[in-house]
C-alpha positions in Angstrom: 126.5 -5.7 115.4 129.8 -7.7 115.3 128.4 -10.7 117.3 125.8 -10.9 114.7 128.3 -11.0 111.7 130.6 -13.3 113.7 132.1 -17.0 111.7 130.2 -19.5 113.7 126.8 -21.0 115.2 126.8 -17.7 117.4 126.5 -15.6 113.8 125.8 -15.2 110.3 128.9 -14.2 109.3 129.8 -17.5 107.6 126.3 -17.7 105.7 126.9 -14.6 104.2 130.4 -15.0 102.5 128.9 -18.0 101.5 126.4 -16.6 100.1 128.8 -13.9 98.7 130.7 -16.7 97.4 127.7 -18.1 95.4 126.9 -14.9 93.9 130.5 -14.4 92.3 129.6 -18.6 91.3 126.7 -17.9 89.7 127.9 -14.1 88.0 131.1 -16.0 86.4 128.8 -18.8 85.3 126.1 -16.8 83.7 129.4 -14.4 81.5 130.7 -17.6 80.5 127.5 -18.6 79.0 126.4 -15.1 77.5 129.8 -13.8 76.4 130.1 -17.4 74.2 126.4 -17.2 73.2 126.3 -13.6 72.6 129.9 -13.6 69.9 127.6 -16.5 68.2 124.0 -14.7 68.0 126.8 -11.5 66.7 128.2 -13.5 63.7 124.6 -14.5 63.0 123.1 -11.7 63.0 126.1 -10.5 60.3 125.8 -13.6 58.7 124.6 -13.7 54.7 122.0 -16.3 56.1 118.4 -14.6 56.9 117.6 -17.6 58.5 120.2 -17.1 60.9 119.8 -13.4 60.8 116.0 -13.7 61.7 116.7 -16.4 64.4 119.3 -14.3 65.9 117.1 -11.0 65.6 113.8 -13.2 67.2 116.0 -14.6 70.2 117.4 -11.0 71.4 114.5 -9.1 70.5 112.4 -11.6 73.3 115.0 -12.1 75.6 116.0 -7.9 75.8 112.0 -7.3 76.0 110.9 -9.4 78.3 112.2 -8.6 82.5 114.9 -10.3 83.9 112.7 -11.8 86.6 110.0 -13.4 84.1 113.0 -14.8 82.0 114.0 -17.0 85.3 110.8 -18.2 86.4 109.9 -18.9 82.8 113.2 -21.1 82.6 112.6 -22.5 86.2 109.5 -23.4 85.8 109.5 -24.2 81.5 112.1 -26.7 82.1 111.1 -28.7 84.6 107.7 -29.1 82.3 109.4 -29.5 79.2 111.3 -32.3 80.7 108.7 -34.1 82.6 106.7 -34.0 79.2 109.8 -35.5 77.6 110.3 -38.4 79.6 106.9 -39.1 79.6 106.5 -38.8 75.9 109.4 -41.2 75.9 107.6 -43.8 78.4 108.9 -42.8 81.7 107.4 -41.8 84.7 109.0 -39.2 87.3 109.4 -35.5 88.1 112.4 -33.5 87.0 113.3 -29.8 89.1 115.9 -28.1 87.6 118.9 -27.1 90.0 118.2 -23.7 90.9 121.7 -22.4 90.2 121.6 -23.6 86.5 118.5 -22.2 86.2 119.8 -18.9 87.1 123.0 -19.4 85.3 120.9 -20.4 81.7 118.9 -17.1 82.5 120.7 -15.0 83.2 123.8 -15.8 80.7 121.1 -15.7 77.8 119.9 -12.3 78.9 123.4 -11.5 79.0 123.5 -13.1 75.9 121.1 -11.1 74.4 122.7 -7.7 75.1 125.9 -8.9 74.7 125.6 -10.2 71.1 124.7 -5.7 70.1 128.1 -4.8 71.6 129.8 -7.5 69.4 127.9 -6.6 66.3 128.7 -2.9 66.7 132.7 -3.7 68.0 132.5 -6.4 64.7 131.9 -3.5 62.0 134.1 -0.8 64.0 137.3 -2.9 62.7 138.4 -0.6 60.0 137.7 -2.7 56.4 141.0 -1.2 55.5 143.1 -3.5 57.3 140.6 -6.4 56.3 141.0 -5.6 52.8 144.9 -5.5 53.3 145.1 -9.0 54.9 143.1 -10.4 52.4 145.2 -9.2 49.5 148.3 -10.5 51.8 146.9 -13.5 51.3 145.6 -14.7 54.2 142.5 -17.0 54.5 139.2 -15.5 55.8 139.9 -17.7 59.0 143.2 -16.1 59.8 141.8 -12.4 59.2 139.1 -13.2 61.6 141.1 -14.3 64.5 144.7 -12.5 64.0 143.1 -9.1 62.7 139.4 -8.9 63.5 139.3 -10.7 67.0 142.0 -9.0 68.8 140.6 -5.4 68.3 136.9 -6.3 68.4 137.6 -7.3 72.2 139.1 -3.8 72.6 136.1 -1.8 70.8 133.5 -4.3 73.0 135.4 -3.9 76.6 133.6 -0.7 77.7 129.7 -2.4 76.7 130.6 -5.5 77.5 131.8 -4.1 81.3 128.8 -2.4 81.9 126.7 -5.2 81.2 129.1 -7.0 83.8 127.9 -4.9 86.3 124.5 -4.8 85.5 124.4 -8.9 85.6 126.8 -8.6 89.0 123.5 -7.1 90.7 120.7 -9.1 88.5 122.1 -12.6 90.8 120.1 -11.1 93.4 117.3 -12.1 91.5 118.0 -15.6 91.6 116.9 -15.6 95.4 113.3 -16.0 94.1 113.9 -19.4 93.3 115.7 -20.4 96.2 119.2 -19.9 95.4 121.2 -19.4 98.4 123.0 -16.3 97.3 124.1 -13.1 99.2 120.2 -11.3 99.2 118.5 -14.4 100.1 120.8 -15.5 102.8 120.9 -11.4 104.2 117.6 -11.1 103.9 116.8 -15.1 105.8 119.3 -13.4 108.3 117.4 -9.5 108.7 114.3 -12.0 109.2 115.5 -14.6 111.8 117.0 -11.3 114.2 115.0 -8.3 113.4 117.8 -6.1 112.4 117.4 -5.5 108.7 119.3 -2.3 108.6 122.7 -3.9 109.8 122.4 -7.4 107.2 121.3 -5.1 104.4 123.9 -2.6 104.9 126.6 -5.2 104.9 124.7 -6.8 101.9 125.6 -3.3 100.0 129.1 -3.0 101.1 130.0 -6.7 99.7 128.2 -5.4 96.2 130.4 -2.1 95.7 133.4 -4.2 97.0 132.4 -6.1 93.9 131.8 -3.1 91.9 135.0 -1.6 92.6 137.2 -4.8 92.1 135.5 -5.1 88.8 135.8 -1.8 87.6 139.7 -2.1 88.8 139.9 -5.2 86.5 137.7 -3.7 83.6 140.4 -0.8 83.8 143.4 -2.8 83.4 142.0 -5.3 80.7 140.7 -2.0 78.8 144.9 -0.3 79.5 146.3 -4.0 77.9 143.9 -4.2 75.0 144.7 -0.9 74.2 148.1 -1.2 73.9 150.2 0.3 71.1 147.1 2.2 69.9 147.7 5.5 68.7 145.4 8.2 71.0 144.8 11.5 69.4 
């Protein structure tokens, strides 16, 4: 087993932290994307605009129907056509493929997205009006209410959703494999193929993810402990 996993030619260790590494690559990329697009689809979906309130309720009622899987080939696949119909349309000949890893990253950070943007709505109104009321009559401008009084305590109220959907996007990467993305299942699995031992590549395949796991819910802890600071417990 441990020549297998050795750092060289001789094994396939190096491929899979490489592949481990890609996974955490793509994971941050795609909670960057969905964390900022899931605050904005929130406020839209609050917003006093049913335009914007009907766009935002269309886009995560799709994305949180449709499977994971079918969202990345559709965004694979869509783009490339979508482009190579645009530069035509424009006068140009050529193909465009879109990179793999930001076609995972756009897919799965909108999914994210999607879910993401119900933990902010519900965090959003869980900010007692009281206090928004109070800083109002203080006289402070809708602006400064937002981001010294509502902000800081709608990331504590979203923390606990907004961690579990970390974890459940921490294990959707694998899916990215489908489309040739060299991350920690594809290069496992290319491994359990090339050698014939699929028990010992896919065990270390789930040891790197609750490594992962744990680290994150170590992290989600300690964000959760600061956030909650000075707050009264009953």
């Amino acid at each position: 087993m441990f020549e297998l996993l050795r750092i060289g030619d001789a094994g396939w260790g190096d491929e899979i932290l490489l592949g481990a590494v890609r996974t955490l690559e793509l994971a941050f990329g795609a909670v960057i994307l969905g964390l900022a697009l899931g605050l904005v689809l929130a406020l839209a979906q609050l917003s006093k605009s049913r335009l914007a309130r009907l766009t935002a309720d269309i886009f995560t009622t799709i994305l949180r129907g449709l499977p994971e899987l079918l969202t990345l080939f559709i965004i694979y696949h869509g783009t490339s056509i979508a482009l190579a119909e645009l530069i035509e349309w424009l006068g140009f000949k050529g193909r465009i493929e879109i990179n793999p890893f930001t076609a995972a990253t756009i897919a799965l950070g909108v999914v994210f997205a999607a879910f993401a943007s119900e933990v902010f709505r519900g965090a959003y109104l869980a900010v007692p009006k009281g206090q928004i009321e109070a800083a109002l009559a203080c006289g402070m401008s809708r602006g400064q209410v937002f981001w010294r009084i509502r902000m800081p305590q709608l990331w504590r109220y979203a923390l606990p959703g907004l961690g579990n959907l970390w974890l459940v996007l921490l294990k959707d990467t694998s899916l990215a494999s489908v489309i040739a993305f060299d991350e920690l299942m594809r290069e496992v699995r290319v491994a359990a193929e090339t050698t014939g031992k699929p028990f010992i590549f896919f065990a270390v395949a789930a040891a790197i993810y609750l490594i992962f796991t744990a680290l994150s819910n170590f992290v989600l802890a300690r964000a959760e402990r600061r956030a909650s600071r000075g707050v009264r417990r009953a």
